[in-house]
SEKE-725252 format. One record per residue: x, y, z of N, C-alpha, C, O, CB in turn; residue number from 1. Coordinates in nm, 2 decimals. Glycine has a CB too. Layout:
<recs>
nc1, nc2, nc3, cac1, cac2, cac3, cc1, cc2, cc3, oc1, oc2, oc3, cbc1, cbc2, cbc3, num
X, Y, Z, X, Y, Z, X, Y, Z, X, Y, Z, X, Y, Z, NUM
...
</recs>
This chain:
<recs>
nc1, nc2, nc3, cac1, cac2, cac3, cc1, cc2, cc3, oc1, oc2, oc3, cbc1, cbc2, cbc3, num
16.26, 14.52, 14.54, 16.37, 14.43, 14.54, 16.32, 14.29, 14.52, 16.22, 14.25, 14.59, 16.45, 14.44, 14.67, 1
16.37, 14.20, 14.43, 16.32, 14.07, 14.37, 16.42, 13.95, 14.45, 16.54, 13.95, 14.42, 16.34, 14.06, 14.17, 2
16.38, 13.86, 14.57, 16.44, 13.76, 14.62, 16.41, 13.61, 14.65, 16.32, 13.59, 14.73, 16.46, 13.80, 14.70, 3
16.47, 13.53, 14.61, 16.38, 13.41, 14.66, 16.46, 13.43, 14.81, 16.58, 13.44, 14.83, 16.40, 13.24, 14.56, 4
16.32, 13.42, 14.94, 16.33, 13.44, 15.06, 16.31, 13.30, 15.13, 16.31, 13.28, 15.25, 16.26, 13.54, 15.09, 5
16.28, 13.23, 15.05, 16.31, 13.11, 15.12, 16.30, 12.94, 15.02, 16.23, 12.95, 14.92, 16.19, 13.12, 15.26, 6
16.35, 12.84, 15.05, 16.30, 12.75, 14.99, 16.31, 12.62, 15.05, 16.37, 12.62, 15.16, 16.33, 12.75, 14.89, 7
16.26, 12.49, 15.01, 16.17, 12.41, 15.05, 16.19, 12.30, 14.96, 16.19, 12.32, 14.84, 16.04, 12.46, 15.05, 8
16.22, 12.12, 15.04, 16.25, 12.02, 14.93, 16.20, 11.88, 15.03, 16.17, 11.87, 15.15, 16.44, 12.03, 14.87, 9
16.20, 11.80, 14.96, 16.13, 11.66, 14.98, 16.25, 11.59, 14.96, 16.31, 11.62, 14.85, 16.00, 11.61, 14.88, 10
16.30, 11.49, 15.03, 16.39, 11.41, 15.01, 16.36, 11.27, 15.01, 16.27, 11.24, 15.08, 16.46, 11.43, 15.08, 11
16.42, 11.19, 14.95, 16.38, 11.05, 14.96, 16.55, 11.00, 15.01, 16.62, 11.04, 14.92, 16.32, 10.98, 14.79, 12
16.63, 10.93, 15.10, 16.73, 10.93, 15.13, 16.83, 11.05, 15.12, 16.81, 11.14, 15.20, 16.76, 10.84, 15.07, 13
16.90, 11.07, 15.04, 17.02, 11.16, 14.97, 16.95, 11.23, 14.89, 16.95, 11.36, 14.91, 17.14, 11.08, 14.87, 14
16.85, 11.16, 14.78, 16.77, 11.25, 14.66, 16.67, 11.34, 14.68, 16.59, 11.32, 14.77, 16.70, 11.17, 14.58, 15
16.65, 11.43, 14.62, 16.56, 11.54, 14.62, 16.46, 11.49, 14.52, 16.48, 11.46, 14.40, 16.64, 11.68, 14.59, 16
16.32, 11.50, 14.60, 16.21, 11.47, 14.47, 16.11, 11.56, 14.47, 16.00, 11.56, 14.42, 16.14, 11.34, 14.48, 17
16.17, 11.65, 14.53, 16.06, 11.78, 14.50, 16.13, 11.91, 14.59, 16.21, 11.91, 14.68, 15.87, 11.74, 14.56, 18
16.07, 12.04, 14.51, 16.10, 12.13, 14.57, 16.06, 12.27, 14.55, 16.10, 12.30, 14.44, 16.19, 12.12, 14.57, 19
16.01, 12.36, 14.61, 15.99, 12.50, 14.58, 16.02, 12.60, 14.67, 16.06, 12.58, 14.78, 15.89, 12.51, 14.56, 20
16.01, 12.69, 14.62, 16.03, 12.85, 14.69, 15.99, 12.96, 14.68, 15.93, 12.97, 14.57, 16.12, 12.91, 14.68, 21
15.99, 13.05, 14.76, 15.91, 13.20, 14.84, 15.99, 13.29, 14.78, 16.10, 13.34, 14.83, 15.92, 13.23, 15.03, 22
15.94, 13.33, 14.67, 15.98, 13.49, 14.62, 15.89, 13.56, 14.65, 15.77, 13.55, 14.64, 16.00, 13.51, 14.47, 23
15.99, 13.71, 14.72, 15.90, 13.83, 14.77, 15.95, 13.94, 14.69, 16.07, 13.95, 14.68, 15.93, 13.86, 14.94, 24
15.88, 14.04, 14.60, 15.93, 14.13, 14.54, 15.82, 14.25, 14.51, 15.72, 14.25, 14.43, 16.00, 14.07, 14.42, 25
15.91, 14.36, 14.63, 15.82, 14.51, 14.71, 15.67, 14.42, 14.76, 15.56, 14.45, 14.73, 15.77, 14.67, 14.55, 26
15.71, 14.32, 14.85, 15.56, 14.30, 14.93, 15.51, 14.18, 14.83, 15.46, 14.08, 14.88, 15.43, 14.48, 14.94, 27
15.51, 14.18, 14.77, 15.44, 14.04, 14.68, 15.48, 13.92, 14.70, 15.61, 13.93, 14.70, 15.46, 14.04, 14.52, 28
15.45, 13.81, 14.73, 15.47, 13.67, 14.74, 15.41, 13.59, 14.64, 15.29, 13.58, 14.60, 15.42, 13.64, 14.86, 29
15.54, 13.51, 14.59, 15.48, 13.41, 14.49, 15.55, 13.27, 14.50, 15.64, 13.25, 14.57, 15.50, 13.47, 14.35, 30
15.50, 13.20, 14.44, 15.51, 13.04, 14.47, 15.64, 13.04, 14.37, 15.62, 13.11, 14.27, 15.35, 12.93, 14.42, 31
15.76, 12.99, 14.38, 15.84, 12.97, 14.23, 15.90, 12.84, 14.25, 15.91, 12.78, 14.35, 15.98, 13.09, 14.20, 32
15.95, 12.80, 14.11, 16.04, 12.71, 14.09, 15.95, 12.54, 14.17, 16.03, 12.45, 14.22, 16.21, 12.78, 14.16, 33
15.85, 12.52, 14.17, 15.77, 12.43, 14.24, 15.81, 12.30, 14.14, 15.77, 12.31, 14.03, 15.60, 12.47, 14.26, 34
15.86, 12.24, 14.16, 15.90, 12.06, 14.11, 15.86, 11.95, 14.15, 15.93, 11.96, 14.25, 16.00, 12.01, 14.12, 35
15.82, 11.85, 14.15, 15.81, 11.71, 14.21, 15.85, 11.60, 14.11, 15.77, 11.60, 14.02, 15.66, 11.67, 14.25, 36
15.92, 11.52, 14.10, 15.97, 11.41, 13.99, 15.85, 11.35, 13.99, 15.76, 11.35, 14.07, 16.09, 11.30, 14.03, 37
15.85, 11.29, 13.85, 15.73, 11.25, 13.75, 15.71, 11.14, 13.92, 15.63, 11.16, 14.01, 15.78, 11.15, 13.52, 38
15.84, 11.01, 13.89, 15.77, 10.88, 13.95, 15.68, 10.93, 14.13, 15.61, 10.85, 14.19, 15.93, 10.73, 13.97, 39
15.71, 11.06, 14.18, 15.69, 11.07, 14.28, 15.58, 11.18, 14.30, 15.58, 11.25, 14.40, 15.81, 11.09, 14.33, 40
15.49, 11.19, 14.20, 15.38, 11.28, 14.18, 15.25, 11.27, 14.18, 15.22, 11.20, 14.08, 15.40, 11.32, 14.10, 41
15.13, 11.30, 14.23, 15.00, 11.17, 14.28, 15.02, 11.16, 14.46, 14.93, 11.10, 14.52, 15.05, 10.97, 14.17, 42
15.11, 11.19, 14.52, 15.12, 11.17, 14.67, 15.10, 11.27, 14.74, 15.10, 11.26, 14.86, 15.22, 11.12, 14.72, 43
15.10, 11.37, 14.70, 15.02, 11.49, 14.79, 15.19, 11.56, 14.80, 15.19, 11.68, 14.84, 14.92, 11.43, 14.99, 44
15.32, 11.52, 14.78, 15.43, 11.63, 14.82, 15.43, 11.82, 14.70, 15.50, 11.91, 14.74, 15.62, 11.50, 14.76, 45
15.37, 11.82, 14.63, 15.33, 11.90, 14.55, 15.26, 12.05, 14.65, 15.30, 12.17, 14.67, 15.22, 11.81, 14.44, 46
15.13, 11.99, 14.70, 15.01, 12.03, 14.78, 15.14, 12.06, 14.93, 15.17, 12.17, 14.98, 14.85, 11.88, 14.81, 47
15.19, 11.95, 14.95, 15.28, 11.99, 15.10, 15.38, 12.16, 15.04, 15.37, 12.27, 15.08, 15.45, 11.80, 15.17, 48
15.44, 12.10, 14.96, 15.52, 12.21, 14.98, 15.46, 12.34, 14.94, 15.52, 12.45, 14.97, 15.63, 12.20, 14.92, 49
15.36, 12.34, 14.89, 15.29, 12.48, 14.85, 15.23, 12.56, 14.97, 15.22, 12.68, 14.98, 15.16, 12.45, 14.74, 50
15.18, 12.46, 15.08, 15.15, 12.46, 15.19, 15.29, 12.49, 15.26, 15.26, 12.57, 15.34, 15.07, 12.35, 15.23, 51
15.38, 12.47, 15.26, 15.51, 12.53, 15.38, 15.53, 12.62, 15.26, 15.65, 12.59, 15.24, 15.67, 12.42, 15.44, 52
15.50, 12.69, 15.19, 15.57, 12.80, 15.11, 15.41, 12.91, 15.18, 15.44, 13.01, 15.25, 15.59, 12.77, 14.88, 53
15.33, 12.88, 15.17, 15.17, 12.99, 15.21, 15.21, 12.97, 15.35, 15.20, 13.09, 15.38, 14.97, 12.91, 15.17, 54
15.26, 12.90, 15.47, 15.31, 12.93, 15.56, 15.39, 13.01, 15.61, 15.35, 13.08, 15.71, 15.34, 12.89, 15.57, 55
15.52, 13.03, 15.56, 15.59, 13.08, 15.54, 15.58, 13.25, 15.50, 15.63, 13.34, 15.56, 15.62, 12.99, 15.46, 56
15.50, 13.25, 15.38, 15.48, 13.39, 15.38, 15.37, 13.46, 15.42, 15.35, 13.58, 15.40, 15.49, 13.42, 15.28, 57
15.27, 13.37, 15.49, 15.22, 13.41, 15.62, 15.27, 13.47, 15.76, 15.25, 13.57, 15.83, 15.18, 13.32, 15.64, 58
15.36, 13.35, 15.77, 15.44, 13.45, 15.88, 15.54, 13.55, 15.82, 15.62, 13.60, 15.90, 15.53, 13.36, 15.98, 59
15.55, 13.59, 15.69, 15.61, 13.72, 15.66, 15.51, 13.83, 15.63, 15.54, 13.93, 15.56, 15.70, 13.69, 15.54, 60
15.41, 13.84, 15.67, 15.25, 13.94, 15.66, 15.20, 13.93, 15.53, 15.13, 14.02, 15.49, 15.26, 14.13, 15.68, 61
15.23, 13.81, 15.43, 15.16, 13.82, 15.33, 15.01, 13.81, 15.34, 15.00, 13.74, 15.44, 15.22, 13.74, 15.26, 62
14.86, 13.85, 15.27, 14.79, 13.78, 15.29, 14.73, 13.73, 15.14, 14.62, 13.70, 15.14, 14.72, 13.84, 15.37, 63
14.82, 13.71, 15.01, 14.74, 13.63, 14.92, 14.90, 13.60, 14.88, 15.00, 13.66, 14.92, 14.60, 13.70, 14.78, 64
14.91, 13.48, 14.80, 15.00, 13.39, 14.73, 14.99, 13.38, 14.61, 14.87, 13.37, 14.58, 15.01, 13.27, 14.78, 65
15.09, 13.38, 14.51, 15.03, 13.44, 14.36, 15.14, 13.32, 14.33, 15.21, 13.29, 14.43, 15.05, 13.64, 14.29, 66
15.15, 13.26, 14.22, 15.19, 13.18, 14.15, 15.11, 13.15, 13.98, 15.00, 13.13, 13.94, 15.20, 13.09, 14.23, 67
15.25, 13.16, 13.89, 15.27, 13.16, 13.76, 15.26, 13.01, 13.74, 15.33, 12.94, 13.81, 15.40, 13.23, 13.73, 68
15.19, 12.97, 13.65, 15.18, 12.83, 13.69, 15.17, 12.73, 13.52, 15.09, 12.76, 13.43, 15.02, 12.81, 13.80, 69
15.26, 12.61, 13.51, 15.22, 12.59, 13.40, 15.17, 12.49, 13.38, 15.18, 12.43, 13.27, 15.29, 12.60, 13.33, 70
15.08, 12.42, 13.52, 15.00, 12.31, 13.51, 14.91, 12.40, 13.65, 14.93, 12.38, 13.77, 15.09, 12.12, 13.53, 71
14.81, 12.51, 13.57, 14.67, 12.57, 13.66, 14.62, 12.50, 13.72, 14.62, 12.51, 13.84, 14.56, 12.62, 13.59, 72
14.58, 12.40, 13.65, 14.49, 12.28, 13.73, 14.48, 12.22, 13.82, 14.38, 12.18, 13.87, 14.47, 12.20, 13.70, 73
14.60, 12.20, 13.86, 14.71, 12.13, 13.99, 14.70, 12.28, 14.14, 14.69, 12.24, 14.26, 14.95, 12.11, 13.89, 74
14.72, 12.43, 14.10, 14.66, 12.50, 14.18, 14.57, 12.50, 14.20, 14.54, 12.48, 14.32, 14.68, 12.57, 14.18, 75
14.44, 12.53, 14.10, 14.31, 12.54, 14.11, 14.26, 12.42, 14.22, 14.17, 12.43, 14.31, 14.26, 12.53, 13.97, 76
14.32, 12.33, 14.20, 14.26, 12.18, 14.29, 14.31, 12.24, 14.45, 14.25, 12.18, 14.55, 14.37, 11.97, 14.23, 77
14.43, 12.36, 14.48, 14.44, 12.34, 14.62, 14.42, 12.47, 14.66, 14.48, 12.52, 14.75, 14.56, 12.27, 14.67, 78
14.32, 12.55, 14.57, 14.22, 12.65, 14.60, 14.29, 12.79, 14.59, 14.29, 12.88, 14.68, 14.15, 12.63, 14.73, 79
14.36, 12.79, 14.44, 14.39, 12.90, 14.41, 14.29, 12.94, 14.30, 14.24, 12.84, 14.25, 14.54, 12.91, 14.39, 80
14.27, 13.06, 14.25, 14.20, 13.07, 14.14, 14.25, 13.14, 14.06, 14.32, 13.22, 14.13, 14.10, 13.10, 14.16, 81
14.27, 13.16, 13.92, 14.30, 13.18, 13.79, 14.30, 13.37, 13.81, 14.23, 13.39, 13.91, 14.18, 13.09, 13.66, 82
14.33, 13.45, 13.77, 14.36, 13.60, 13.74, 14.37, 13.66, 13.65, 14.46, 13.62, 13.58, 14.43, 13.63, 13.78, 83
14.31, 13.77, 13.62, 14.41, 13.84, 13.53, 14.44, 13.99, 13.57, 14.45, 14.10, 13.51, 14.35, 13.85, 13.38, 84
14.44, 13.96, 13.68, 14.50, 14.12, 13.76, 14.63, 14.18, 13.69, 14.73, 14.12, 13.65, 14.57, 14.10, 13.95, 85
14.60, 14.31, 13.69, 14.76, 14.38, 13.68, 14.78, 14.46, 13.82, 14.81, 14.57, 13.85, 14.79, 14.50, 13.55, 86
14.75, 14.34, 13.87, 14.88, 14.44, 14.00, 14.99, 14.46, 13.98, 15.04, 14.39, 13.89, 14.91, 14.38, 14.13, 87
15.10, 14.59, 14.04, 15.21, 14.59, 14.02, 15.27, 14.47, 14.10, 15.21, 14.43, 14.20, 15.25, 14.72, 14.03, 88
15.39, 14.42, 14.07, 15.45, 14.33, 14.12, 15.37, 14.20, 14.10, 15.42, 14.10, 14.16, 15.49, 14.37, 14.25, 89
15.30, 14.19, 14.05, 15.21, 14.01, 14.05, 15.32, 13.93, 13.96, 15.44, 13.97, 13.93, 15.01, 14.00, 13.94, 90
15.26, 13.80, 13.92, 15.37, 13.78, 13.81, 15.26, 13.78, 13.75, 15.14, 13.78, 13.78, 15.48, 13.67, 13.80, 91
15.34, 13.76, 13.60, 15.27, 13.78, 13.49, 15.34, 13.67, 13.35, 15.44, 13.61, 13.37, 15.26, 13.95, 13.47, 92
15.28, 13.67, 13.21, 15.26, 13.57, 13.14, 15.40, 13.61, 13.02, 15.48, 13.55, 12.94, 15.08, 13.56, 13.09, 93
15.36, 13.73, 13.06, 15.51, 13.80, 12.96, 15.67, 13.74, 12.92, 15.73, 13.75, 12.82, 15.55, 13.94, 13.03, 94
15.69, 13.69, 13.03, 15.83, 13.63, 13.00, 15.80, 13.52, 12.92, 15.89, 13.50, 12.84, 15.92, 13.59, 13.12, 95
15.69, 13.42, 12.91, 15.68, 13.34, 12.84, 15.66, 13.31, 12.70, 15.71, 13.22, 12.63, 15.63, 13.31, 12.89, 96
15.55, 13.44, 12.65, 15.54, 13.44, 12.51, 15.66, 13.40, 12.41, 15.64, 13.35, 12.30, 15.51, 13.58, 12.49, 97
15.80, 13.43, 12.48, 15.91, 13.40, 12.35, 15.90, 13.27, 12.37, 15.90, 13.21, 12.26, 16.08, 13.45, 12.35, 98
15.89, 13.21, 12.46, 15.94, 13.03, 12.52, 15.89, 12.97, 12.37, 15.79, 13.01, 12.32, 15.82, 12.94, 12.70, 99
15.96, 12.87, 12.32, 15.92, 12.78, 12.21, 15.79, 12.70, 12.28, 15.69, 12.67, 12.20, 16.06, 12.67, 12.16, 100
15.78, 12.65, 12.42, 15.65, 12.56, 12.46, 15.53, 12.66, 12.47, 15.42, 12.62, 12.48, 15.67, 12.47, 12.61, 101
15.57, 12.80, 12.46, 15.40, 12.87, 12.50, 15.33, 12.80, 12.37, 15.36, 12.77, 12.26, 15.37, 13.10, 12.50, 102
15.22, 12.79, 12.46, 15.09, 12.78, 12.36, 15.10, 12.67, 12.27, 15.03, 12.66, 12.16, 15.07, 12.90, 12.29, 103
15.22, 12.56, 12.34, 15.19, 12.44, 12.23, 15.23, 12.31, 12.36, 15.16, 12.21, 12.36, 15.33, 12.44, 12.05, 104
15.31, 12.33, 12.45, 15.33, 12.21, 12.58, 15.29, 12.28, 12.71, 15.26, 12.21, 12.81, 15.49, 12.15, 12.60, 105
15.30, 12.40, 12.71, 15.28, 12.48, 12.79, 15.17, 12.58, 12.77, 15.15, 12.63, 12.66, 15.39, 12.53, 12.82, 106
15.09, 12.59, 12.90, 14.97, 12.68, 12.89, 14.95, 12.77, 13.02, 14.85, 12.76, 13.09, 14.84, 12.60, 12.86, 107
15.07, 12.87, 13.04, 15.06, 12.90, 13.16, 14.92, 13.02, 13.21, 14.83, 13.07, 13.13, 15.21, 12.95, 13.18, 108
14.93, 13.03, 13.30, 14.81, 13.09, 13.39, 14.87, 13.16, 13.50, 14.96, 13.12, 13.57, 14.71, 12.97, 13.46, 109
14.82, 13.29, 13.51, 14.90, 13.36, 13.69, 14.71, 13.27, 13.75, 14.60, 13.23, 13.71, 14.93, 13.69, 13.71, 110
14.80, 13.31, 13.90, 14.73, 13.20, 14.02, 14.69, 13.32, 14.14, 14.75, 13.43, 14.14, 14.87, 13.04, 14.11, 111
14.63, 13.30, 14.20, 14.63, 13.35, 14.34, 14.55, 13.29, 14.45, 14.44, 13.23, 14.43, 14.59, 13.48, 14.34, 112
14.63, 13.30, 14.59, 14.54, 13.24, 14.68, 14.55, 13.30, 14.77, 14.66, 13.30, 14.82, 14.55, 13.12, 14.70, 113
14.42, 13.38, 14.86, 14.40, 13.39, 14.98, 14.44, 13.34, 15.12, 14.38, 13.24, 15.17, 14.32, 13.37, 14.96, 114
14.55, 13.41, 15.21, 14.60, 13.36, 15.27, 14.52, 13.39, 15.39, 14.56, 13.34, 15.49, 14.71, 13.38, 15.25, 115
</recs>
């Protein structure tokens, strides 16, 4: 069963400037939908919420965090590392191939991190 089980946002007054969420699907935990607005990016809210999402599914018995990622580099810096597992249920690069940005704005990567 595929759910986002929880999610997570940064506010500046009223506005939302960032935000992500805990998809669990058959036992797998993954990082989804992670955002921060351009002018509000460089301050560590990116790293926070990735951190209350690895929380989070910590206290749900996860022990690694997998995320589909289309800026690697930005995980890699908060100590996930790059994959090419086929586990069942991981995510994976497949839905992207049709996207008009694969492989020309976008260069996605599956992630994982040790919880």
């Amino acid at each position: 069963m595929e759910s986002i089980v929880a999610s997570f946002g940064f506010f500046i007054g009223e506005g939302l400037v960032g935000c992500a969420a805990l998809k669990q699907l058959d036992g797998v935990f993954s990082v989804e939908c992670l955002a921060v607005e351009s002018d509000h990016r460089g301050q560590g809210l990116g790293s926070e919420l990735v951190d209350a999402v690895a929380a989070d599914a910590r206290r749900r018995g996860a022990r690694k965090l997998w995320a589909l990622a289309r800026v690697p580099g930005f995980f890699e810096k908060i100590g996930f590392i790059r994959t090419k597992s086929e586990e069942p249920g991981i995510p994976t690069i497949a839905g992207c191939v049709g996207c008009p940005q694969f492989k020309v704005g976008c260069f996605p990567a599956v992630l994982v991190r040790d919880l």
